[in-house]
Each structure stands twice: as C-alpha cells, then as structure tokens.
C-alpha positions in Angstrom: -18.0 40.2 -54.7 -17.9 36.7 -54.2 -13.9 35.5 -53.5 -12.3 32.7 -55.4 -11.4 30.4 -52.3 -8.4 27.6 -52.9 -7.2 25.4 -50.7 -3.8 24.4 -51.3 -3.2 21.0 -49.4 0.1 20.5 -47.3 2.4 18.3 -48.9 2.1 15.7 -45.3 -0.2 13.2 -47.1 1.4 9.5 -46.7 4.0 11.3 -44.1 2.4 12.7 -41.1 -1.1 13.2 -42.6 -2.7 9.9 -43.7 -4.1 10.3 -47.5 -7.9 9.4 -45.9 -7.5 12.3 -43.6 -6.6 14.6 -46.5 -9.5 13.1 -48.7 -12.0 14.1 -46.1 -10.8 17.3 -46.1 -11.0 17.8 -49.5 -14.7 16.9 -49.0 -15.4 19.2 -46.4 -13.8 22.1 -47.7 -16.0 21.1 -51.2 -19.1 21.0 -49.0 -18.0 24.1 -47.3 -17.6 26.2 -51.0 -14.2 26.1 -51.4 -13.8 26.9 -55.4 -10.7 25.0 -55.8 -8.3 22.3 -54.1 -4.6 22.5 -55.2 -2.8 19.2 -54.6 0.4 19.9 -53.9 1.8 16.4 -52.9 5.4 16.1 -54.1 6.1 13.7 -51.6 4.1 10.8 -53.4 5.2 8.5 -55.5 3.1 8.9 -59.2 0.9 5.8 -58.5 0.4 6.8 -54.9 -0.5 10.4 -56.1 -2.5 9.8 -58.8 -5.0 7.6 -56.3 -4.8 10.8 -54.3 -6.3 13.1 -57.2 -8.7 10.0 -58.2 -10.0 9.8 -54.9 -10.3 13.9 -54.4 -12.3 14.1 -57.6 -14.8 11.5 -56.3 -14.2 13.8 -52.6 -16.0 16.8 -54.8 -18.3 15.0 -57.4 -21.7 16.7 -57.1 -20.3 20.1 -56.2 -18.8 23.4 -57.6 -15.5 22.5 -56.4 -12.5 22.0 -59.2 -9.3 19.8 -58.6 -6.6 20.7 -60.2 -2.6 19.4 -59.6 0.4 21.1 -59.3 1.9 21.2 -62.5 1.8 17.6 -63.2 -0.3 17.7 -66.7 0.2 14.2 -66.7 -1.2 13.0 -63.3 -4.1 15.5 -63.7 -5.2 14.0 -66.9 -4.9 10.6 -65.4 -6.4 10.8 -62.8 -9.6 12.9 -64.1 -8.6 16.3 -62.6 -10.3 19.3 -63.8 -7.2 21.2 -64.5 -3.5 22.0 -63.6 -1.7 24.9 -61.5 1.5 25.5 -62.8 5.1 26.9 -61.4 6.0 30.2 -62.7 9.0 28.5 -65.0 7.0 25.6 -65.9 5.9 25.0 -69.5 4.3 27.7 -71.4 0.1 27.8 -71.2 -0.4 28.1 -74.7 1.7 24.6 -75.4 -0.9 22.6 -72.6 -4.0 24.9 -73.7 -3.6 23.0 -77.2 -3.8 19.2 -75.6 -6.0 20.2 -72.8 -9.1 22.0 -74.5 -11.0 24.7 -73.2 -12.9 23.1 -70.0 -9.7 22.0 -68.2 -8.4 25.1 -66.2 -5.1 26.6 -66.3 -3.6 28.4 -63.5 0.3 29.7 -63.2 2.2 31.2 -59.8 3.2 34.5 -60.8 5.7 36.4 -58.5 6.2 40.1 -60.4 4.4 42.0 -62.7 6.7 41.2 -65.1 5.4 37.9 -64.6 2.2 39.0 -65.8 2.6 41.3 -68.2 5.1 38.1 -69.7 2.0 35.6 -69.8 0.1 33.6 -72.2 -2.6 35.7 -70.6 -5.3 33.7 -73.7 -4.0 30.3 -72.2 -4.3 30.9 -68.7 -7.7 30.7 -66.4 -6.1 32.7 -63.0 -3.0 33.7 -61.6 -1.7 32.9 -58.1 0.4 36.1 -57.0 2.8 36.0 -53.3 4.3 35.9 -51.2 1.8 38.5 -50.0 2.5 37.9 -46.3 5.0 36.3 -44.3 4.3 32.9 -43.7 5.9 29.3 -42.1 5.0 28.1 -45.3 8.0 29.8 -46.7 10.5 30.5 -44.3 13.0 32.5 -45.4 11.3 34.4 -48.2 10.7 37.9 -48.1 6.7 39.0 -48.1 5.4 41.1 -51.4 3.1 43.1 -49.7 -0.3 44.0 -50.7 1.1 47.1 -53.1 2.9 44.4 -55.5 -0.8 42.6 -54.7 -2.3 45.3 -55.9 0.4 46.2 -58.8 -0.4 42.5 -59.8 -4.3 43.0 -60.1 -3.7 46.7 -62.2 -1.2 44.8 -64.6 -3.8 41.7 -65.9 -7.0 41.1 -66.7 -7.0 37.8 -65.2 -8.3 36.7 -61.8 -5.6 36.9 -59.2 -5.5 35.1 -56.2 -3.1 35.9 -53.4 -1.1 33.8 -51.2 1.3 33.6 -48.5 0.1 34.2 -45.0 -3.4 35.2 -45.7 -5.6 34.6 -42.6 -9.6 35.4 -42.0 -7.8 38.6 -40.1 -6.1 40.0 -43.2 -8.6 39.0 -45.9 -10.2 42.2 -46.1 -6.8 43.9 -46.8 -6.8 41.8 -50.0 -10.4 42.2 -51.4 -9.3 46.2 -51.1 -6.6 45.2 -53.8 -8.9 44.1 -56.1 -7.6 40.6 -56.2 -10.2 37.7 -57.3 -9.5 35.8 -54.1 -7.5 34.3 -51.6 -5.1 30.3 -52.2 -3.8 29.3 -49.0 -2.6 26.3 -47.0 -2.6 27.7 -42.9 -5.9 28.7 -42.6 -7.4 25.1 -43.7 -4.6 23.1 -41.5 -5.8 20.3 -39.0 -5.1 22.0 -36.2 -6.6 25.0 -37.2 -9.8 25.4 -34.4 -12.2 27.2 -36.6 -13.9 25.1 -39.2 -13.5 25.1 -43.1 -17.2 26.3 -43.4 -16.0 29.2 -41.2 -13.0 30.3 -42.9 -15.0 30.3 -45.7 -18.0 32.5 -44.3 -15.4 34.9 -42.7 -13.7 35.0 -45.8 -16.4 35.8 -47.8 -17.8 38.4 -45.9 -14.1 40.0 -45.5 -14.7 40.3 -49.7 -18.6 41.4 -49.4 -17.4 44.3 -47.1 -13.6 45.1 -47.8 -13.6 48.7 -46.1 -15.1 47.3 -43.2 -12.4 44.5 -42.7 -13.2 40.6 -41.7 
C-alpha cells in the first residue's frame, strides 16, 4: 500500500528559516511525492502568511501534491489552498464542509478514540492521530504509542495519519497499524542529511513491506 506522506512545515519561516527557503522546500518535497504540505506558520502575520500559501500553491502546481493550512479557513481560501487541517477543538467539519464544497479537503488532529468515534466522520477527508512517538516537536507530552495508533485505525473508517516522532526507522511499525500514512515535521528538516526524495522512497517501501521493517 501506497502511504499518504505530509509534510508539516516548522513554524521558523520569516524567523530563522527565510520564506524562499521554505518555498523551495515545498517544491522539492512536491517533486519528491509528498501527498500533502501542512502549513503550520503561526508566526506570520495574515498578509505575510497568505503570500506564504500563494506562493506554495504555485511551489506544487503541476503535481499531485495538495496544500492545505492549519486551521485558518480563511487564509486557505484566500490564498487558493486546496484545503484546511484543523485542531481537534476547532470548528465542527460539517459547519466548513457546507462553504467549502466537496473538492477542498478536510483534515482534523485527533488525539483519542473518543476523538474519532466523536467526529463529523461525512465532513472530514483524514485524520491526523499522535503523539505516536516522542518527539522535540513536543516536549513535554507524553507518546501514544502505536496501540492507541492502532486503536485509532480500528475505531474510523477514515485515513489516519500518524505523527509525533515518526522517522524512516519506525515507519514500518506504523504501516503494521493499518494507518493510511505518516505527517511529520523532523524527517523533512534542513538539516536533515538524507533527501526528501529519500525519505519518501524509504518510507514507502517501509508501507510496501510492513513485516519486513524500513
């Protein structure tokens, strides 16, 4: 099975990441067969981020890849997004699903299967389930594990992505879940050596051959 790669940027853009830096990025990790780019910038003004999400569209144009924003209806739709991602106790689905239509995607951050089980499951495109791992990303914040992973998967029928310290290493424990996929932010860093086309290659293959690990 083919994963569901996201990449979920790193909130640095305009800080210590330059926006231009983050835009080629984007376009690599497009190029690369990412599925989706979550920008998650809340360090940006709404003009400044908007620009951001304008530019990342034109980043992907002529590929798979979707953009969608971190629960900011508003900017995606202004900017040309192709959807949303949004908290777990942001608005409800169903209320966006009815302004948004039924090409724009909807995802939600789920933490529970009471999450799930709670959701506007017709409204909703994917979940993103975690902390599945420990992670920097997070300090402080207590990993799931994959058996709530896996509890997640059993409780919807909707694609779930996991996050929170997933790594080319660990990938194959996930696909054995069930899950849909993999979101992340770590493994497509700068400083990351490897490339984005080859976390997405050892990613895939951790999915094509989950007993066999990555």
């Amino acid at each position: 099975m083919r994963p569901v790669i996201c990449m979920i940027t790193d909130g640095r853009a305009g800080q210590s990441r330059s926006v231009d830096g983050l835009v080629k990025t984007i376009g690599d990790a497009a190029r690369a067969g990412v599925d989706l780019i979550q920008i998650r910038e809340r360090g940006l003004d709404d003009r400044a981020l908007v620009q951001l999400v304008q530019e990342a569209v034109g980043a992907v144009r002529g590929t798979q890849t979707r953009v969608l924003v971190n629960d900011r209806l508003d900017v995606a739709r202004a900017a040309g997004a192709h959807g949303v991602h949004l908290r777990r106790d942001s608005f409800p689905a169903a209320r966006l699903r009815n302004v948004t239509g039924a090409q724009f995607l909807i995802g939600r951050s789920v933490h529970s299967v009471d999450d799930v089980t709670g959701a506007d499951d017709a409204a909703i495109d994917y979940v993103i389930f975690g902390t599945v791992f420990a992670t920097l990303s997070k300090p402080g914040r207590a990993a799931a594990g994959v058996t709530a992973l896996a509890d997640v998967v059993q409780a919807t029928p909707l694609p779930v992505l996991a996050v929170g310290g997933v790594t080319v290493e660990n990938a194959s424990i996930v696909a054995r879940t069930g899950a849909a996929g993999i979101a992340a932010i770590g493994i497509f860093a700068a400083d990351v050596s490897r490339s984005i086309a080859d976390t997405v290659d050892r990613v895939t293959r951790a999915f094509d051959r989950p007993e066999g690990g990555s």
